[in-house]
VMD Tcl script that draws the C-alpha trace (Angstrom):
set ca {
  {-55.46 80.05 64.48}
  {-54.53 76.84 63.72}
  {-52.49 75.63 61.16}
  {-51.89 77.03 57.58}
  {-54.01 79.48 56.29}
  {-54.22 80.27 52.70}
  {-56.01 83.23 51.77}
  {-57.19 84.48 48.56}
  {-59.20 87.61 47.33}
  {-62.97 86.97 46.57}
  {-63.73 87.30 42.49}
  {-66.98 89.10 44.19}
  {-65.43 92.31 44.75}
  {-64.43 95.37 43.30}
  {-61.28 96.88 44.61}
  {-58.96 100.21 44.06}
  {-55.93 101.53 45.76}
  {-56.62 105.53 46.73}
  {-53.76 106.95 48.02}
  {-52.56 104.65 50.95}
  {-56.11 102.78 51.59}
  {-58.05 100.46 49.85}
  {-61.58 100.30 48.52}
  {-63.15 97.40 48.29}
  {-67.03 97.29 47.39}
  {-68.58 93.90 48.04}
  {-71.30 92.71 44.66}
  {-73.00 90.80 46.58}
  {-74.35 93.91 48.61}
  {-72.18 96.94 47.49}
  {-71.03 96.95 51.05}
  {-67.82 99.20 50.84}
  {-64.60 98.75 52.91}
  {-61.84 100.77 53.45}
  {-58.36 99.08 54.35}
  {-55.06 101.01 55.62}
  {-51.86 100.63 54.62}
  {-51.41 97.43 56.63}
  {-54.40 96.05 56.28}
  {-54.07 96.57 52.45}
  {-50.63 94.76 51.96}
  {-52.29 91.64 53.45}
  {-55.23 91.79 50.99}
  {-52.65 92.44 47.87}
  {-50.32 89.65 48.77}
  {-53.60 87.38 49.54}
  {-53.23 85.42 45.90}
  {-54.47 82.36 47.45}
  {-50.99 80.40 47.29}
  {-48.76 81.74 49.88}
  {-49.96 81.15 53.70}
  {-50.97 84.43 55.98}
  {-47.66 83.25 58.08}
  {-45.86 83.93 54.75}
  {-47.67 87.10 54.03}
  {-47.20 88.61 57.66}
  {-43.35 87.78 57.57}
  {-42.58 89.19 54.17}
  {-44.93 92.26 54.05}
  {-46.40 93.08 57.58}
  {-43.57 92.76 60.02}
  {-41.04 93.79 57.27}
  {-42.76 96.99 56.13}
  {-44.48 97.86 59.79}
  {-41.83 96.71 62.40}
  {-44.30 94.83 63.84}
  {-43.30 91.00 65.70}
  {-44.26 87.95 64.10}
  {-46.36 87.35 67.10}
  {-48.24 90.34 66.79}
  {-48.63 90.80 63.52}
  {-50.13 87.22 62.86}
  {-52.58 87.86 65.59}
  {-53.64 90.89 63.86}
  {-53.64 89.72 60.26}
  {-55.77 86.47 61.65}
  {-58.23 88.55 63.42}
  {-58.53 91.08 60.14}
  {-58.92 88.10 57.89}
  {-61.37 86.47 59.95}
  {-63.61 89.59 59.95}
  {-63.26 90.01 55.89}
  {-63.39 86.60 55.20}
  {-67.12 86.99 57.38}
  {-68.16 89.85 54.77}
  {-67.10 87.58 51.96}
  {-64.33 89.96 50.56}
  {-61.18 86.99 51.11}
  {-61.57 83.29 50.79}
  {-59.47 81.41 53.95}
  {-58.72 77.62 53.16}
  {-56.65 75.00 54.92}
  {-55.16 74.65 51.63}
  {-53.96 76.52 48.64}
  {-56.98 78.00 46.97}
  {-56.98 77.91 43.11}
  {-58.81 80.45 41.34}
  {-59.23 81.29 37.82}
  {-56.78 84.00 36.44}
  {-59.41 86.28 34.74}
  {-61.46 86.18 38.25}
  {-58.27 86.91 40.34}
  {-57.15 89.97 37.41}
  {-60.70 91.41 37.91}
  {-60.68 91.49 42.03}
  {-57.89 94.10 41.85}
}
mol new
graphics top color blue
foreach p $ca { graphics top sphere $p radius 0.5 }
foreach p [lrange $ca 0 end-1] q [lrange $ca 1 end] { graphics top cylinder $p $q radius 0.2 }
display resetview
């Protein structure tokens, strides 16, 4: 990974915490994805304006004693793989979105 990465959650989705996972069903194909507990703090701080370095300091390695090291490589290699099914956005730079499309990905 190189550089910042911003990363944002698709307006193409339709998501809902259940217990400590996530669902996340994909419109385009009603593909449905299931995130743990780690995996789903990365897509609910993913608001398109704070960098995955930012999001892996404050939520991953704080809440999953985890290294900054580690948990970068992990959170780059799970964003990669949603951002391939469509369900995050990943730009070089902040990604605007509008606030009714950003309320309804939740």
């Amino acid at each position: 990974m190189n550089g910042k990465q911003y990363v944002a959650r698709s307006p193409q989705i339709a998501a809902r915490m259940m217990g400590d996972e996530m669902m996340i069903m994909s419109a385009i194909n009603s593909t449905l994805f299931t995130l743990n507990e780690v995996a789903a703090a990365i897509w609910n701080a993913a608001d398109g304006s704070t960098t995955l370095e930012e999001i892996v300091a404050s939520k991953v390695c704080e809440q999953f004693e985890v290294t900054p090291e580690t948990g970068l490589k992990d959170a780059g290699e799970l964003v990669e793989r949603l951002a391939g099914h469509g369900i995050l956005i990943v730009s070089d730079q902040p990604i605007v979105q509008s606030a009714a499309a950003a309320k309804g990905s939740r």
